[in-house]
NUTIMAR-434822 format. One record per atom (N, C-alpha, C): z, y, x. Coordinates in steps of 0.001 Angstrom, whole numbers, plus 524288, in hexadecimal, padded with zeros to 5 digits. Each point is the difference from the previous one (the first is absolute). Layout:
REM NUTIMAR-434822
ZYX ...
***
This chain:
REM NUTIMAR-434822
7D9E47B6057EA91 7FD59804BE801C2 7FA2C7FF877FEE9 7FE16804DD7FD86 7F9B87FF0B7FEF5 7FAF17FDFF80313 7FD31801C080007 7FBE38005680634 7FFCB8069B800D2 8001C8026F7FCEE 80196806EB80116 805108017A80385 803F97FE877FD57 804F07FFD680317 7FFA57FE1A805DC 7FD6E7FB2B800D1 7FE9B7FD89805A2 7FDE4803F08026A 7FB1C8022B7FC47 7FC9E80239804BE 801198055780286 80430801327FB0D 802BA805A6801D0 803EC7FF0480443 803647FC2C7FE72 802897FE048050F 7FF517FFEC8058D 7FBC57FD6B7FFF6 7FF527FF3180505 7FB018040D80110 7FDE98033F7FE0A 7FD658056980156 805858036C801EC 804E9800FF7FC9E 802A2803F7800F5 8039F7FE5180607 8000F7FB117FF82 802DE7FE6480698 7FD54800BD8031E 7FB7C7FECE800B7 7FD3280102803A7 7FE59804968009A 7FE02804427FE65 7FFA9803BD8002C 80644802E4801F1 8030B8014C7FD86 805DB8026C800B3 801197FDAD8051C 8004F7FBD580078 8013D7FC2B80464 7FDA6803D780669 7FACA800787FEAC 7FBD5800CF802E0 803638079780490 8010F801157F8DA 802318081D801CE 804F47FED580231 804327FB8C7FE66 804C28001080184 803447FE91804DA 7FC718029B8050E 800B57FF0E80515 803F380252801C0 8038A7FD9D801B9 8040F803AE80291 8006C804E9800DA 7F95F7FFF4804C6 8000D806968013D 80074803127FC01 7FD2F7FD837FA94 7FE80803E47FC6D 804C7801B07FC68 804567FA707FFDE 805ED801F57FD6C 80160804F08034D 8004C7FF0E804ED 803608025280464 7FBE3806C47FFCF 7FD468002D7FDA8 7FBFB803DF8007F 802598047F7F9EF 7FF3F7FB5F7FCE2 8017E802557FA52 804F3800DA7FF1A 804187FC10801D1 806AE802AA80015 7FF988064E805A0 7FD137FE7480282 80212804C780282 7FCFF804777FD3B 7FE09800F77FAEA 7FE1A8048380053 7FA1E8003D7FD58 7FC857FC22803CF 7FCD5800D27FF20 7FCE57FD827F9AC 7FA98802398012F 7FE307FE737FB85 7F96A7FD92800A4 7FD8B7FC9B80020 7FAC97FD85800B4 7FBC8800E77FC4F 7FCC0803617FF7C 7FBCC8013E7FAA9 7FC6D7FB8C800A4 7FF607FF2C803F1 7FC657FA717FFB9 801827F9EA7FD77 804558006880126 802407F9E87FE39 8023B801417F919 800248053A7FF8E 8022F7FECA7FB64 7F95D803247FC84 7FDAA8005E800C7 7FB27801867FECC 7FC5E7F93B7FEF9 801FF7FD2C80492 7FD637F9C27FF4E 801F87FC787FA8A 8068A802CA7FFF1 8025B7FE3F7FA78 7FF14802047FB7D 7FDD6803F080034 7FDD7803B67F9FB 7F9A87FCC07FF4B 7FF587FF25803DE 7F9DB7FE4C7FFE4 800087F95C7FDB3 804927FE7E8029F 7FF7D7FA1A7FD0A 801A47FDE87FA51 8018D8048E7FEE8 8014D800F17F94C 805F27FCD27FC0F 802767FF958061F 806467FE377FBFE 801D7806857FE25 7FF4A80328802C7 80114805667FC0F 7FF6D800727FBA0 7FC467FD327FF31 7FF5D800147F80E 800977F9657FDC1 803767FE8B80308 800A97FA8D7FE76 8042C7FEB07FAB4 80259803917FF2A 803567FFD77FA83 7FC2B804707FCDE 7FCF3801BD7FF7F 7FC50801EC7FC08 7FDFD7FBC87FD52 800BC801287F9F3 7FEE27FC6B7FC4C 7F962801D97FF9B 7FD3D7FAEA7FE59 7FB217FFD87FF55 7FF6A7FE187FB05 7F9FD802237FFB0 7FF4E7FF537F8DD 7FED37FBF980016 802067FE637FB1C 7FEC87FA427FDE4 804137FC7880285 80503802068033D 8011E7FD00802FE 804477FDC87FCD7 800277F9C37FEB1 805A47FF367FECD 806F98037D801BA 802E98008B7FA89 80522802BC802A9 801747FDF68035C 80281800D38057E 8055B7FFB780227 7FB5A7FCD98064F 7FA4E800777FEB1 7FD137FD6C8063F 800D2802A480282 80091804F37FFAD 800E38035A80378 8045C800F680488 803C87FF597FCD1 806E47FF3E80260 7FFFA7F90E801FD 7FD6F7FCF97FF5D 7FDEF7FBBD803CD 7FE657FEE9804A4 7FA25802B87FFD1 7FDBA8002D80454 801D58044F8043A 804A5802FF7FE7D 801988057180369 8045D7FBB780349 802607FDB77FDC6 805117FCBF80214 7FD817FC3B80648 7FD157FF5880083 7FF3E7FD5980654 7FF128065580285 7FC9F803197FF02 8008A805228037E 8038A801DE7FF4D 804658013B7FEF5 805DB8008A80107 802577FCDC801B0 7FE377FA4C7FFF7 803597FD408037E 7FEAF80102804A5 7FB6E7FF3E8011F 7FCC78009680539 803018042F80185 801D78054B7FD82 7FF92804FA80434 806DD7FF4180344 802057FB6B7FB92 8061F7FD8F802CD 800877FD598038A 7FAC27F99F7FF67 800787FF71803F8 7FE958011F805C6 7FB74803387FFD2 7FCCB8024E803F7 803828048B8035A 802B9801AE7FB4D 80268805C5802E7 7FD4C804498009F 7FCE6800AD7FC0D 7FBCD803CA7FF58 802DC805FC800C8 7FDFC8023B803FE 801EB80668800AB 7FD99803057FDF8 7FE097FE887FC97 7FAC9803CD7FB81 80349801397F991 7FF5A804117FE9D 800E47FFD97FA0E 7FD347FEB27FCB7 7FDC57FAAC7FFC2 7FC177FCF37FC67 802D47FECB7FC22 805388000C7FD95 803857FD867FB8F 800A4804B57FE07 801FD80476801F9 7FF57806917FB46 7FB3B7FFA27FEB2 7FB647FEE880466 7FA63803A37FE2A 7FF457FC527FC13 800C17FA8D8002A 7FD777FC6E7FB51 803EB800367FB30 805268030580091 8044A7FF297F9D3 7FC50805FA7FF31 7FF5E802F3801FB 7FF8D8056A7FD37 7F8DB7FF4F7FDC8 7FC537FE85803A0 7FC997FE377FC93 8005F7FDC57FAAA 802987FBEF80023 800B67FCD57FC17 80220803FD7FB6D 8031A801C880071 80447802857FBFE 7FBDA804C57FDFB 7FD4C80312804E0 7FC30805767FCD8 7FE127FEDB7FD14 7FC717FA878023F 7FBCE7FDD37FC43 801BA7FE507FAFA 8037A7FE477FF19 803B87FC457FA28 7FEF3805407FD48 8052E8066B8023F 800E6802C87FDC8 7FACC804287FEC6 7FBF87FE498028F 7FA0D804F77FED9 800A5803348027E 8034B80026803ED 7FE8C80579804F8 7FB9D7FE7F8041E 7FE38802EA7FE01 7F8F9801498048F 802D18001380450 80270805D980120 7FF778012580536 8018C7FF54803FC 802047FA718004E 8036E7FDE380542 7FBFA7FEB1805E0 7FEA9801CE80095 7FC6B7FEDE805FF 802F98019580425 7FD737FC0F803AE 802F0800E280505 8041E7FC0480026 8037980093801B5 8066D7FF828022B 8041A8008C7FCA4 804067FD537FBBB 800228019F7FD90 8057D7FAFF7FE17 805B2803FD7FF86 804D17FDCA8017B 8038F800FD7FA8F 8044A7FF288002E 8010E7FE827FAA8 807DE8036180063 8026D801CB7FB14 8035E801C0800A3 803887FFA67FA5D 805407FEDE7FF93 80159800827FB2B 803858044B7FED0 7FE50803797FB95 80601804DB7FFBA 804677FE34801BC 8020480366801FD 806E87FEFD7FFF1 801AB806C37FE50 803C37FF2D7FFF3 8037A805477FE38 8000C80345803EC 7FB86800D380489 7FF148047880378 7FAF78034B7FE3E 7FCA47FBA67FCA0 7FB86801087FE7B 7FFCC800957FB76 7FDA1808477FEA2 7FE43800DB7FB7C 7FA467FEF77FD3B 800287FF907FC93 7F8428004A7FE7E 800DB8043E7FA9E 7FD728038380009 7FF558030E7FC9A 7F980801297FDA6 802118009D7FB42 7F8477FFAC7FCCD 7FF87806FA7FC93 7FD59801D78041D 7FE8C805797FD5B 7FD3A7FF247F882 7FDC8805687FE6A 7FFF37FD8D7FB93 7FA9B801AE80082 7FD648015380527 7F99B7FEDD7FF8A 7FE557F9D0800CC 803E37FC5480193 7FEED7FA8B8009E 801CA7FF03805D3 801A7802C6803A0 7FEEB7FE1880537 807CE7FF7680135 7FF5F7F9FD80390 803A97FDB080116 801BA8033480564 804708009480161 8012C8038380566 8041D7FBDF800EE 800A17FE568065A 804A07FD0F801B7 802438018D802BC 805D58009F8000D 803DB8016280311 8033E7FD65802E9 801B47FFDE8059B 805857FD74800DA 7FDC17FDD780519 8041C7FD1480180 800A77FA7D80351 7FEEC7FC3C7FF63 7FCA07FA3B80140 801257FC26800BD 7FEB47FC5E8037E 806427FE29801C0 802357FC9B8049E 7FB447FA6280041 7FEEC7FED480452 7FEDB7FCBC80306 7FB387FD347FE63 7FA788058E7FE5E 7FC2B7FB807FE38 7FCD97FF80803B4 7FC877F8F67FD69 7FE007FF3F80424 7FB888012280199 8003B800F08064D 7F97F801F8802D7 7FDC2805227FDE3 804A7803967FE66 7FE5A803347FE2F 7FC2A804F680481 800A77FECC80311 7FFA9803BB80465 7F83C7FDED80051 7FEBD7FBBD7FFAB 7FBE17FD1D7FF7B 7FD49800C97FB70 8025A800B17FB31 7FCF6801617FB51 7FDCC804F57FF1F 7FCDE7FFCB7FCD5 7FC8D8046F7FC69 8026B800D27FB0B 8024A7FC837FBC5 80165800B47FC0D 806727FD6F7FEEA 801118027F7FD0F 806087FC697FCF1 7FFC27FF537FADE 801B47F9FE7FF4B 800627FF3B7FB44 805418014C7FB8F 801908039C7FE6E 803FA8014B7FD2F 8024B7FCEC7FA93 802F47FE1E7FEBB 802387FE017FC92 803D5801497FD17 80085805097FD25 806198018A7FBC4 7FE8E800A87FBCD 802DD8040D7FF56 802568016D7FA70 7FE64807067FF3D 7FD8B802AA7FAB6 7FFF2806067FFCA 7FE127FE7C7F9B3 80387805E17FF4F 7FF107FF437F84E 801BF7FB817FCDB 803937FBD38002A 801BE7FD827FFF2 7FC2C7FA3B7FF5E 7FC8E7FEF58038F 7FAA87FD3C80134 800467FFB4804AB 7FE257F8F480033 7FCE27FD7980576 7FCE38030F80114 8004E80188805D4 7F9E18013980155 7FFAA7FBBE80638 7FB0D8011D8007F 7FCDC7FF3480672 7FDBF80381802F2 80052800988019B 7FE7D80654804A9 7FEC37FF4E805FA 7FB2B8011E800A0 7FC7D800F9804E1 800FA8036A800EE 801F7800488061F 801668057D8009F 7FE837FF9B807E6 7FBBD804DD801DB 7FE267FF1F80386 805317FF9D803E9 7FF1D7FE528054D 8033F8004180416 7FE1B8043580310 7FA768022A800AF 8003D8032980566 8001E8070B7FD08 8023F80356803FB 80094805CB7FCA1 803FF8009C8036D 80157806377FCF8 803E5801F4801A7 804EF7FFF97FC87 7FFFA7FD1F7FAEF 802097FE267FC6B 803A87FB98801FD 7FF5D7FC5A80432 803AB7FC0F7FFE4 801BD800CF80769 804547FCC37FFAA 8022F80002805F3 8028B7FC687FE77 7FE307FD088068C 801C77F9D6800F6 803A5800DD803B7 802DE7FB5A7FF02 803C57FE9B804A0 7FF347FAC880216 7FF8E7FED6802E5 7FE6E7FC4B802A2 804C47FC1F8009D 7FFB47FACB7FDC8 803027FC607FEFA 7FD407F9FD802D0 804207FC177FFBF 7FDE57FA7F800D8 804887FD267FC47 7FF937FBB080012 802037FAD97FF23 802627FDEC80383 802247FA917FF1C 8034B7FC7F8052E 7F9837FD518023C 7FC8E800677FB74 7FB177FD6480345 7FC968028980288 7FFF58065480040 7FDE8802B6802DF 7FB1D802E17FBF9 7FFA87FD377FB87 7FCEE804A17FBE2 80208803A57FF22 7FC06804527FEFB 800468051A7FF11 8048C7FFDF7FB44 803E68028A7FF65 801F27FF8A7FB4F 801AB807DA80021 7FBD0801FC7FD70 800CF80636800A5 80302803797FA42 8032D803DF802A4 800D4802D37FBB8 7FB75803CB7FDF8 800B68018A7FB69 7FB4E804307FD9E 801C7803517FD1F 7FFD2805FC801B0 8028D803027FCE5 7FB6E803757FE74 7FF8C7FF817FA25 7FB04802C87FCCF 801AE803BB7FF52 7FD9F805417FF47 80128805F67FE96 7FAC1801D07FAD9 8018C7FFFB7FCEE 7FC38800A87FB02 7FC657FD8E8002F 8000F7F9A880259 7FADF7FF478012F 7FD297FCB17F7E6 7F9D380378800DB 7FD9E7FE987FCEC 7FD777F8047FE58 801517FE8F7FBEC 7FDEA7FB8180053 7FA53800497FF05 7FCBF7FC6B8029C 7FA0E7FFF180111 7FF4C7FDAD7F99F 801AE7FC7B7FE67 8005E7FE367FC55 804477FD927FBE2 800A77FE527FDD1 805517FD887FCBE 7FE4F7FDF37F984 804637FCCE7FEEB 7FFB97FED87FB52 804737FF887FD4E 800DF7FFAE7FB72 804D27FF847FC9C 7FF067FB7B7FD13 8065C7FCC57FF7D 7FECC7FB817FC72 7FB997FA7680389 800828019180472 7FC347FB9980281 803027FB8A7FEAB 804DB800EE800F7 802AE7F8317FF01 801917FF4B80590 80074804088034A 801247FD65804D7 804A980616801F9 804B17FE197FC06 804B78010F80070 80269802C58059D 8038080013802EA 803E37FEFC803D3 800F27FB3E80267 801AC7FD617FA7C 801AC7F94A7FFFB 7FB727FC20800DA 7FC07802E27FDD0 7F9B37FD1380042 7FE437FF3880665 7FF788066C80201 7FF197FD608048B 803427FED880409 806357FFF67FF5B 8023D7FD628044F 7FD947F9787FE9D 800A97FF9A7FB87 7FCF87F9947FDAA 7FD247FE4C80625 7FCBF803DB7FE9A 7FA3B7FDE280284 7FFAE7FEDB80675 804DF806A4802FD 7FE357FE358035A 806337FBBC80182 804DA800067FC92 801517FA5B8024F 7FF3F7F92E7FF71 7F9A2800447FE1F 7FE407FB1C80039 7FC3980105804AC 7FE3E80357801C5 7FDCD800D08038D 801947FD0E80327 806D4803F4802F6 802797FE44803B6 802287FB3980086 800EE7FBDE7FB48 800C87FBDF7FEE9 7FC1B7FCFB80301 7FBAF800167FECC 7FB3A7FC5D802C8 7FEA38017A80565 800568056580175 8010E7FFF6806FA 804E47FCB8801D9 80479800747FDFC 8044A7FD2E80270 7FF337FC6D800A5 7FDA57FC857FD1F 800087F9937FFA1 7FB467FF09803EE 7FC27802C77FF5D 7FB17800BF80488 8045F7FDF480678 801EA8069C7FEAC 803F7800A8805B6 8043C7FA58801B3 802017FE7F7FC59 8036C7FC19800ED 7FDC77FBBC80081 7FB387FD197FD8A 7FCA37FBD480210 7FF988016C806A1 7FDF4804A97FF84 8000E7FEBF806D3 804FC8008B803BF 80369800567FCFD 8048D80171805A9 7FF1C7FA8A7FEA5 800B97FC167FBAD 8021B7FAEA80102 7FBE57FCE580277 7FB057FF4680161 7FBCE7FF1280333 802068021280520 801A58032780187 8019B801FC80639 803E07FBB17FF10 804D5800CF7FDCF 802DF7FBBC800CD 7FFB47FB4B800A3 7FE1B7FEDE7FDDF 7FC877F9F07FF3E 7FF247FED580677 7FAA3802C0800C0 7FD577FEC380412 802A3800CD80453 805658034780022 80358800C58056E 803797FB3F8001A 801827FE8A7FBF6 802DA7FC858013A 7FEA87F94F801BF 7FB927FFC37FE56 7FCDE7FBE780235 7FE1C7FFD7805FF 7FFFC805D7801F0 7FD0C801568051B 805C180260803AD 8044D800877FE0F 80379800F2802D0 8054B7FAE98000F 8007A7FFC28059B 802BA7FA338018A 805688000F8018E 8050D7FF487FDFA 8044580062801F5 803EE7FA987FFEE 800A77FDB7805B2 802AD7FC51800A7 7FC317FC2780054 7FB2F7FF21800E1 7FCE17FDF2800B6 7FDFC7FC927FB4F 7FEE88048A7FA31 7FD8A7FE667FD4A 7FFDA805F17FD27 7FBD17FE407FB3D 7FEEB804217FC9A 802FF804627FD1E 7FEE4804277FF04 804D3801437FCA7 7FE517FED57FA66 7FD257FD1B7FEA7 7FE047FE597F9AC 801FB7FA2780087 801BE7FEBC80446 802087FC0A7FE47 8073B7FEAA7FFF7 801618051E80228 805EF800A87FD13 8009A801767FAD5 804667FADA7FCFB 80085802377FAC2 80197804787FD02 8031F801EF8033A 8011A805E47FD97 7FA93803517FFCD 7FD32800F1802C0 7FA608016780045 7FD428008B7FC27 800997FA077FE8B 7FA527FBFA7FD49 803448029F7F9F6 807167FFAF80029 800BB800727FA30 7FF88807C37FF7A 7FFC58031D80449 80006805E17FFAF 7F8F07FFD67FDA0 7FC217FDFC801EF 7FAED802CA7FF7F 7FE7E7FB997FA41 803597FC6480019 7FE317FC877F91E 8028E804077FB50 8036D80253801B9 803C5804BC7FCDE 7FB80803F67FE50 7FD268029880487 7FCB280404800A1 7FB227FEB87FC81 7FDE37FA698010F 7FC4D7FF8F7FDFB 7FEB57FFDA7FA3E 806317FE1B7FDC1 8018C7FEE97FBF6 7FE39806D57FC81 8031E802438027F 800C1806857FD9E 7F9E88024F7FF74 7FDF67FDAC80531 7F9EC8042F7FE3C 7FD487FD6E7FCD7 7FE6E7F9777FFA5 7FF857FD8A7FAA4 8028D803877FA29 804938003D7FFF3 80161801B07FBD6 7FDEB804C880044 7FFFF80524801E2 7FF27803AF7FF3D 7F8EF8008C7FFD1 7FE1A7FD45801B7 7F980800607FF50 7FFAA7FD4B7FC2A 802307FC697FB86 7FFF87FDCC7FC5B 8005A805DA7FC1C 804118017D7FF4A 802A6802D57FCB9 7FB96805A68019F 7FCC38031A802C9 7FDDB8044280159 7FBEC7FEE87FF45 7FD417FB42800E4 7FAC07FEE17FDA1 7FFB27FF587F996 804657FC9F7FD88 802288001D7FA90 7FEBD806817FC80 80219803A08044F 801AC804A37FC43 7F98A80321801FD 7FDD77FD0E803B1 7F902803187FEF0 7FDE77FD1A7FBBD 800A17FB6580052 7FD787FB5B7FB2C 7FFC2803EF7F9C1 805F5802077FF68 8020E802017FC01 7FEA6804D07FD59 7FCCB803A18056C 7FF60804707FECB 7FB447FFDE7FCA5 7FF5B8030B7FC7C 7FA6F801F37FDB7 7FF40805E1800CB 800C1803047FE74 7FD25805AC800DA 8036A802DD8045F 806317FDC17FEDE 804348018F803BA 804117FB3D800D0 802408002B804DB 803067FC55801C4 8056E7FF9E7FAED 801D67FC597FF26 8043B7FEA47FB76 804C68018F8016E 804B5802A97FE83 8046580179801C1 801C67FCAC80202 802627FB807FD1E 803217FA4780059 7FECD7FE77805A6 7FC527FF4C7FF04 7FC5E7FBB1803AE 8008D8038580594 7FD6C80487801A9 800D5804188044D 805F8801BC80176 802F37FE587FC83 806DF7FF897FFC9 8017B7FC768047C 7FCB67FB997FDC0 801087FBA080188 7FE347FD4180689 7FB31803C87FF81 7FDB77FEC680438 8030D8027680517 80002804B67FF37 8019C803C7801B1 8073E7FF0E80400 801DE7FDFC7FB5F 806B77FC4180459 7FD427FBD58022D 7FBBD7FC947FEE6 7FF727FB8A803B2 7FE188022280390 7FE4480364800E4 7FD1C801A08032C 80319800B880584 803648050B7FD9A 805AE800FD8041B 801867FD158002F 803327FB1F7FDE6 8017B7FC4480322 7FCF67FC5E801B4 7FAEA7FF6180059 7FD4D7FC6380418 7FD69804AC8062B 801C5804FD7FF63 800DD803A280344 803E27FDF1804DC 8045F801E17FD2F 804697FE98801DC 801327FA3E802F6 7FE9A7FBD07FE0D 7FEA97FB0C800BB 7FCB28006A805FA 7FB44802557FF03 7FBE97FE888022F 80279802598059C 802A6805427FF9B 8006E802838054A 805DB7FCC680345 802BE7FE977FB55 805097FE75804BA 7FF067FBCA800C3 7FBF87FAEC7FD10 7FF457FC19803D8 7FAF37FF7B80454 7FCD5802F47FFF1 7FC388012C8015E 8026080186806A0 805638037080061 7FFE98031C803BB 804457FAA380372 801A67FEBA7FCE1 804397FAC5801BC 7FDBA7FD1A803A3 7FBEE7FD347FCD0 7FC847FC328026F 7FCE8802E380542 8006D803BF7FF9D 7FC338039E8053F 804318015A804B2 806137FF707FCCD 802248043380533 7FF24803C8800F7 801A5801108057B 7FEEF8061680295 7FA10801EB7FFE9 7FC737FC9C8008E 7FA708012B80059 7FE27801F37FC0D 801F77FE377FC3B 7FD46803647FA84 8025F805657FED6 802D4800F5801B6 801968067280155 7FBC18042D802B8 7FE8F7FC1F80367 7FC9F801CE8048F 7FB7A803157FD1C 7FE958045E803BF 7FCA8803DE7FBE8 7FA9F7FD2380115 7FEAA7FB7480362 7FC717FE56801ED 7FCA77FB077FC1C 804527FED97FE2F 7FF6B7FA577FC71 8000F8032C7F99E 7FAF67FD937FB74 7FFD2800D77FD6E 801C27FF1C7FC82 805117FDE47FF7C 801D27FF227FDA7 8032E805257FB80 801C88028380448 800DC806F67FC3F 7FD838018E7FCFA 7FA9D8005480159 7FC89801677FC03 7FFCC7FEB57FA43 801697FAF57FF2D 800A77FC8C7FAD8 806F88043D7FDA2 801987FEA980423 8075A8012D7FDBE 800488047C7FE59 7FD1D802B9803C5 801AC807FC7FF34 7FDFD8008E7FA17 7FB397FC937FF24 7FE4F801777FA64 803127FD5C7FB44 8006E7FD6D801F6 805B17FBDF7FBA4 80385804BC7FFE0 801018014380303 805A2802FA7FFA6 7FEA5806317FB4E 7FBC5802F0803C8 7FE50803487FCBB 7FDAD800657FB2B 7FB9F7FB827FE63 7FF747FFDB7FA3B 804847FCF17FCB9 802E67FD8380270 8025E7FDFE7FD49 805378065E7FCE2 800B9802A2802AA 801C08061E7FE01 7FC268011B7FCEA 7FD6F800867FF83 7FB40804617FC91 7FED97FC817F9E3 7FF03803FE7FD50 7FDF87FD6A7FA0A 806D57FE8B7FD08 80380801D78015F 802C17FD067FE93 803457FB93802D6 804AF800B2801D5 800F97FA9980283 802D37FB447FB78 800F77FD7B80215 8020C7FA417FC7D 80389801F87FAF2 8040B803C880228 803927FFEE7FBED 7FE028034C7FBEE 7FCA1803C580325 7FC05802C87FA28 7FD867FC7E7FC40 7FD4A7FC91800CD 7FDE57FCA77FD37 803297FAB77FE79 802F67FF8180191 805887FC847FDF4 8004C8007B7FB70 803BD805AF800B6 80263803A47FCCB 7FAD37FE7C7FA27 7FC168030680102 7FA87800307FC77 7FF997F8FF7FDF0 8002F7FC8F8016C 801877FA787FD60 803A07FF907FDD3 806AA801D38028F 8013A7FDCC7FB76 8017D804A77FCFB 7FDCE804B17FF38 80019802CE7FA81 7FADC7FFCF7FC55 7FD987FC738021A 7FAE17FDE47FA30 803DC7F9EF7FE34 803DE7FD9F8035F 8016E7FA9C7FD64 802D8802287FD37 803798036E801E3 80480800E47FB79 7FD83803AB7FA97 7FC04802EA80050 7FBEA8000C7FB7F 7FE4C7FDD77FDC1 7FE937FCC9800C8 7FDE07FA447FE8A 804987FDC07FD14 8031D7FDD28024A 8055E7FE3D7FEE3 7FF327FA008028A 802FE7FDC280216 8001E7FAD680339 7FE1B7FBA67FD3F 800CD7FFF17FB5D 7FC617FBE37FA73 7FC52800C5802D4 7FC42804097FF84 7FB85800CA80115 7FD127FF74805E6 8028280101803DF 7FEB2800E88044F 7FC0F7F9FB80211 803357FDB380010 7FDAD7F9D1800E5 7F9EE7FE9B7FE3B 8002B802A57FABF 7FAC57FDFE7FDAD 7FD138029E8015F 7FF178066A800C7 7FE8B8045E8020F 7FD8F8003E80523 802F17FB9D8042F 7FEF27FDBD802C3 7FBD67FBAC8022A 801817FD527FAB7 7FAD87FB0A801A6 7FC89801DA7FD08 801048026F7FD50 7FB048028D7FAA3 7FAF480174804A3 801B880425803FD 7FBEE8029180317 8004D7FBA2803C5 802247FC828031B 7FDBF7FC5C80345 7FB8C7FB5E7FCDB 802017FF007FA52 7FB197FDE57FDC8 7FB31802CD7FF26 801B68052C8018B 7F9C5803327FD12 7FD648003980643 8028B8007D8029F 7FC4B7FF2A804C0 7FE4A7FA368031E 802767FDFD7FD93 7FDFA7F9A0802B1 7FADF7FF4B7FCC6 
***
C-alpha cells in the first residue's frame, strides 16, 4: 500500500467512523436525512475521489477509491458516498459538466424508453425499480441504448416530471422506484463507452469492496465476542469448533480482499470485465460466509437489534443482491472461458496476474 492509500485510509475511517453513530443509522434507516454530516463528506473530498487527475498515471485512481469503499463497509456508513463518488467518477471520464449536487445512478431495463428527437434532445420514459437514494438526489445517471448507440444521460430528479416511490433494502437504504414522464435529459452523450454492461461493471466493483469492508467487521465482532464471552468456564475462542468456524471466515475475507483489491490494481480508465466477474462471486461468497458464521459465533445476541452486529449482515445480505448476484457473474466467467476456449484460459489467467504483480 502506498503512503496515499495509508493516508486515505485512515482519513476515510476516521472520518466515516466519526458520522456512523447508531443514532445516526437509526436516524437515516428511519427516514431521515442529515445535510450537515453529509455536507462534512462533500467537504472532505472522497466525492471526487475516483476523478482522474491530469498527469495522473492510469488505473491511480480506481486505487486510491478502494479503502473509501471499504471504509463505507466497514463503518456502516448511512450516507450515499459510493453513488456520489461512482457517478462523479464516471461524468467526469464521460465529459458531462452538469452533475452537481446529489447524484445516483440507473441502468435501462425494458421499462425504460429513451428517445432522441431530431432537434438533438434526449426524452426519458418509464420505470426504474429500486434506485439508490433516489428520494435524496438531484440528478440520475442514465445508462442505455437510442438510435442504435451507447448513450449517458443526466436527467434531473426534482419536477413534476418524475414520481417516487419510496423503497428500502434488507439494510434500510433508500432503495426507490422512479417513474419518469417525458422527462428531459440535462445533458447526455452518445458513444461515451459506458454501455449498460459498462456501468453495471462499475458499480459491481463498487459493491464488491463495501462487502469485504462489511465482512472484515462482522469478523472483528466475532473475534472480539468470542474471546470476551465465557461458556463452561472458559472462552469461546478457545473451543475448537469456534477457533476452526472464525479461521474459515478469516480465510474467505483474505481471499476476497485479495481478489477486489486485484481487480482495482487492474483497472485503468474502467474496471476489467474478468477481473469485476471475479471479484464480484468472491465477494458473495465471503458475504454469505461472513453472516452465517458471524451470527453462529454470536447466538441469540447478534439478532438483537441492540448489538451491532446487523448492521455489517443486513448489508452483506443487501449488496450482496445488487450489481448482479454470483450466478450473474458466474455465468459472465465462464462464457469468456468457453470463448477463449480452455487451451487458453489458464494462460489468460496468469498473463493478467503477471501484469499486475
Amino acid at each position: 500500500m502506498s503512503d496515499m492509500q495509508e493516508l486515505i485510509t485512515d482519513s476515510a475511517r476516521r472520518l466515516l467512523g466519526e458520522l456512523s453513530t447508531r443514532e445516526a443509522i437509526a436516524r437515516m434507516e428511519g427516514g431521515g436525512w442529515d445535510p450537515e454530516s453529509w455536507s462534512t463528506i462533500t467537504a472532505s473530498g472522497f466525492v471526487d475521489v475516483l476523478v482522474e487527475e491530469a498527469g495522473e498515471a492510469a488505473g491511480d485512481h480506481w486505487s486510491r477509491t478502494y479503502p473509501v469503499l471499504h471504509a463505507i463497509g466497514l463503518k456502516s456508513l448511512p450516507f450515499p458516498l459510493a453513488e456520489a463518488l461512482l457517478c462523479r467518477g464516471i461524468a467526469a471520464t464521460a465529459g458531462l459538466a452538469g452533475a452537481d449536487g446529489l447524484v445516483t445512478l440507473a441502468v435501462q431495463d425494458r421499462e425504460l424508453q429513451l428517445e432522441l428527437s431530431p432537434n438533438g434532445r434526449l426524452t426519458v420514459d418509464g420505470r426504474l425499480p429500486e434506485v439508490p437514494w433516489a428520494r435524496c438526489a438531484d440528478h440520475l445517471l442514465v445508462a442505455g441504448r437510442v438510435a442504435d448507440q451507447d448513450v449517458l444521460a443526466l436527467v434531473g430528479l426534482r419536477g413534476d416530471h418524475v414520481q417516487l416511490a419510496q423503497g428500502a433494502n434488507i439494510a434500510g437504504e433508500p432503495r426507490d422506484d422512479v417513474t419518469l414522464r417525458s422527462a428531459k435529459a440535462v445533458e447526455w452523450i452518445a458513444g461515451s463507452g459506458f454501455a449498460t454492461g459498462a456501468l453495471l461493471r462499475h458499480l459491481a466493483l463498487v459493491r464488491s469492496a463495501m462487502m469485504v469492508g462489511a465482512a472484515e467487521a462482522a469478523l472483528e465482532l466475532a473475534v472480539r465476542y468470542s474471546g470476551e464471552r465465557r461458556q463452561f468456564g472458559r472462552a469461546l475462542s478457545q473451543f475448537q469448533a469456534i477457533q476452526q468456524m472464525l479461521a474459515m471466515l478469516a480465510g474467505e475475507v483474505t481471499a476476497a480482499k485479495t481478489i477486489t483489491r486485484a481487480a482495482f490494481a487492474s483497472a485503468q480508465r474502467e474496471p476489467q470485465a474478468f477481473d469485476v466477474a471475479v471479484a464480484k462471486v468472491r465477494a458473495g461468497r465471503v458475504a454469505e460466509a461472513a453472516a452465517s458464521i458471524a451470527h453462529q459465533v454470536h447466538g441469540a445476541i447478534g439478532f438483537a437489534r441492540e448489538h451491532p452486529l446487523h448492521l455489517h449482515t443486513r448489508r452483506l445480505w443487501s449488496w450482496r443482491a445488487e450489481a448482479g448476484a454470483e450466478s450473474y457473474w458466474a455465468e459472465c466467467i465462464g462464457r469468456e472461458a468457453i470463448a477463449r476456449g480452455g487451451h487458453q484460459f489458464w494462460a489468460d489467467l496468469t498473463a493478467s496476474q503477471t501484469a499486475r504483480a
